[in-house]
Backbone bond lengths (Angstrom), bond angles and torsions (degrees), N, CA, C in turn:
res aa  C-N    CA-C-N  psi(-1)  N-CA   C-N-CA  omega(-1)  CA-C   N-CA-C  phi
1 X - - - 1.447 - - 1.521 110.63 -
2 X 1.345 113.90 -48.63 1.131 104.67 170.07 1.561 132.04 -71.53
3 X 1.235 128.56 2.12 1.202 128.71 -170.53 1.626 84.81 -105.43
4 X 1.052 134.30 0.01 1.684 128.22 -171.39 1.471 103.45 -98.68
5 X 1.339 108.22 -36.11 1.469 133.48 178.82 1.628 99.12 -57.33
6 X 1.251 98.94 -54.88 1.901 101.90 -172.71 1.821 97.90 -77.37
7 X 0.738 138.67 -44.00 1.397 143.38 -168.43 1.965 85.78 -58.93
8 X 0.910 109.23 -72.33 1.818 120.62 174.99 1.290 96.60 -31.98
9 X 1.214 146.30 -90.47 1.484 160.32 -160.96 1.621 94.26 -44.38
10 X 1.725 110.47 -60.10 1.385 92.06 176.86 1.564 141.67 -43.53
11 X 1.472 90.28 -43.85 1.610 93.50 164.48 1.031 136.33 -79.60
12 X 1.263 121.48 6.01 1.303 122.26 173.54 1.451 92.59 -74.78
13 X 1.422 96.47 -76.12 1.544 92.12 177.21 1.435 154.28 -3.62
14 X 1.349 103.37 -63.65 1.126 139.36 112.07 1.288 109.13 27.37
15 X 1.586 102.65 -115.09 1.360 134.26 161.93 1.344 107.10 -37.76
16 X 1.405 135.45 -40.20 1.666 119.71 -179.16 1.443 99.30 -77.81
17 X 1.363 133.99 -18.44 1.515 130.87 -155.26 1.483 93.34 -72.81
18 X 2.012 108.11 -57.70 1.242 117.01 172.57 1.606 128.64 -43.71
19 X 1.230 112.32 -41.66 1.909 121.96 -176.02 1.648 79.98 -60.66
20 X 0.888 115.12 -65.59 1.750 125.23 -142.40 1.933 97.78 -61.95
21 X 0.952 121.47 -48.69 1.458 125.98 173.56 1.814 102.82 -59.81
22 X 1.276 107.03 -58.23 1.488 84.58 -172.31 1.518 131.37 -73.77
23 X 1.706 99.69 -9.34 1.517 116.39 -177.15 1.795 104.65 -66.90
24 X 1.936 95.38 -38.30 1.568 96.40 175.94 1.229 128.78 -75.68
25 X 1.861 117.74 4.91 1.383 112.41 -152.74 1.474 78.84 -125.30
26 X 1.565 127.12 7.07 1.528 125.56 173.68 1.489 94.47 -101.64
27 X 1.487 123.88 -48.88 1.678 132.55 -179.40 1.653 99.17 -45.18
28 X 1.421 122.89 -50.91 1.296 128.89 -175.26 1.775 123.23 -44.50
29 X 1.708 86.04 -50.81 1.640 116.15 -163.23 1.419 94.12 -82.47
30 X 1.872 133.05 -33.60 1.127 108.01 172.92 1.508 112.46 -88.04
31 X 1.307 124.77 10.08 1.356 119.90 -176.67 1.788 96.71 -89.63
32 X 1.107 90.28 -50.81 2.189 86.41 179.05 1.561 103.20 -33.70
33 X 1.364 89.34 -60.96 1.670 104.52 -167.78 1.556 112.83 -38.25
34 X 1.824 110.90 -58.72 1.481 107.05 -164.47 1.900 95.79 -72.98
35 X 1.256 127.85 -15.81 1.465 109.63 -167.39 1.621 109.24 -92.87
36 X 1.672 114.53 -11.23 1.322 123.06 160.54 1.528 119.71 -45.45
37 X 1.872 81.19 -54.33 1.980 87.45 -174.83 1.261 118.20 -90.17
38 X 1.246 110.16 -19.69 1.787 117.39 157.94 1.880 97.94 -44.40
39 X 1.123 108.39 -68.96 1.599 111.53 -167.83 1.320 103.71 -43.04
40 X 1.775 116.22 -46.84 1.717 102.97 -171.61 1.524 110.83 -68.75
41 X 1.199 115.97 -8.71 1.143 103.74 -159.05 1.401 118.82 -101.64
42 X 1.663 106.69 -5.97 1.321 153.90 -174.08 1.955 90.36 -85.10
43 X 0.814 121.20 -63.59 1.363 146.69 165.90 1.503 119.82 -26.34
44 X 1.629 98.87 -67.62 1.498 122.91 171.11 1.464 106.25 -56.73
45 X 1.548 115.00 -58.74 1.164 95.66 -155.33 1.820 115.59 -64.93
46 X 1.692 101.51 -41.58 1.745 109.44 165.46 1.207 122.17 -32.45
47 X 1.985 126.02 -54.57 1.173 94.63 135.63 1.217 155.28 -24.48
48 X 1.005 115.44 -37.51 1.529 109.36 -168.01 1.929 101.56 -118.97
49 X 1.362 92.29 40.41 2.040 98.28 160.84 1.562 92.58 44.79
50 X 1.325 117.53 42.12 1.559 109.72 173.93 1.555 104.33 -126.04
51 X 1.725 118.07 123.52 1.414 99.15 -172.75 1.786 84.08 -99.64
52 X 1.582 95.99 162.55 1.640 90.00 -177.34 1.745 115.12 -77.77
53 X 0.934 128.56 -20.45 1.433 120.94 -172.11 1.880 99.62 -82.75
54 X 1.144 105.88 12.23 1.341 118.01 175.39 1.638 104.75 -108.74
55 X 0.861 137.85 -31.74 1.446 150.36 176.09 0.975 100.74 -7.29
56 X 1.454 120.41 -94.86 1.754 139.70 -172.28 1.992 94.97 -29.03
57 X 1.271 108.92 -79.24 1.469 99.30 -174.01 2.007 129.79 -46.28
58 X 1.187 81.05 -14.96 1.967 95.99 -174.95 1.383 86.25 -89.18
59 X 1.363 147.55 -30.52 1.396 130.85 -178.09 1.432 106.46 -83.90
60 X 1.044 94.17 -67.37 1.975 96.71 168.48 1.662 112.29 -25.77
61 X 1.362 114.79 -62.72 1.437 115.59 -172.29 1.740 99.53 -66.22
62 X 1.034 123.78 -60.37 1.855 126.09 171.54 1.921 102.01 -14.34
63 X 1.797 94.01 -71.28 1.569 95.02 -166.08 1.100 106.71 -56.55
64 X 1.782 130.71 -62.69 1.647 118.35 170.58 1.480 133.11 -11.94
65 X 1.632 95.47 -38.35 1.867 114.16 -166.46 1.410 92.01 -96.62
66 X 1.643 129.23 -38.25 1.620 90.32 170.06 1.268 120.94 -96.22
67 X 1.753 115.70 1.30 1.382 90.00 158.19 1.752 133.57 -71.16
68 X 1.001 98.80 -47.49 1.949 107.28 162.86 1.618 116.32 -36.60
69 X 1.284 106.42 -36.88 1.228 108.96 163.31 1.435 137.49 -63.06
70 X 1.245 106.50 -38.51 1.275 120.03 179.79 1.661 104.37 -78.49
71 X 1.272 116.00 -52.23 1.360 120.83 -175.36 1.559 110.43 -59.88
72 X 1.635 89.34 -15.82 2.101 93.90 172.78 1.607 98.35 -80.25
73 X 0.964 123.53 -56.32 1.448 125.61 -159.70 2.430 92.71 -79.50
74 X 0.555 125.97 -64.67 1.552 99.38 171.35 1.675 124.82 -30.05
75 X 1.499 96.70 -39.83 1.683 106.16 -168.72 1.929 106.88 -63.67
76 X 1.361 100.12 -33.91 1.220 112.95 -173.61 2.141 106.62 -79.94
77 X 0.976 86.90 -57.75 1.891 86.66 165.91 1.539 119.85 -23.92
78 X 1.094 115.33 120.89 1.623 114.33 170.39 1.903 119.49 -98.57
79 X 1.715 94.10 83.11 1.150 121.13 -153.95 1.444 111.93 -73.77
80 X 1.656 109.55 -28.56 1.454 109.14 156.02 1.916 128.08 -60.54
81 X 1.447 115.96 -18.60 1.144 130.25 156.90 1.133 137.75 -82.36
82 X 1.271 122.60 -25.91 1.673 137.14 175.89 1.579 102.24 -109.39
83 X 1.328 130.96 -41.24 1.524 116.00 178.46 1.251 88.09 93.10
84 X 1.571 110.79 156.71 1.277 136.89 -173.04 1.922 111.14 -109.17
85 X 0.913 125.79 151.50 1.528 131.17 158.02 1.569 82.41 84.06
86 X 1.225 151.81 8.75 1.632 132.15 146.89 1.855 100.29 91.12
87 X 1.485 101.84 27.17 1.300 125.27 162.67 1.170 117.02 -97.34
């Protein structure tokens, strides 16, 4: 009985050795993955004269520029003629 007991335990084992290898060989495959698109995106931004530890301020300055924008393009609207809210 007891050697059935250990034979049992082994396979569990076993079986956790297996979960545990393939869980790491999925952890692996999504790690390629996120540092692939990290790279494009690393990529993109150089294109675009953006260094990343600059990020936060290039969005900040963006929203400023489309808000000014927008408040340009309302200013120009002849809002007493067209009405507001798409009434």
């Amino acid at each position: 009985m007891a050697a059935k007991g250990a034979e049992e335990r082994i396979r569990e084992l076993r079986e956790a050795l297996e979960r545990a290898k393939q869980m790491r060989i999925q952890a692996e495959t999504r790690l390629e993955e996120l540092a692939r698109q990290e790279g494009e995106i690393l990529r993109e931004l150089e294109a675009l004269g953006v260094k990343p530890e600059n990020l936060a301020a290039e969005i900040e300055r963006l929203d400023r520029e489309i808000a000014a924008l927008l408040d340009q393009a309302e200013s120009l609207l002849p809002w007493d003629l067209v009405g507001r809210g798409g009434s």
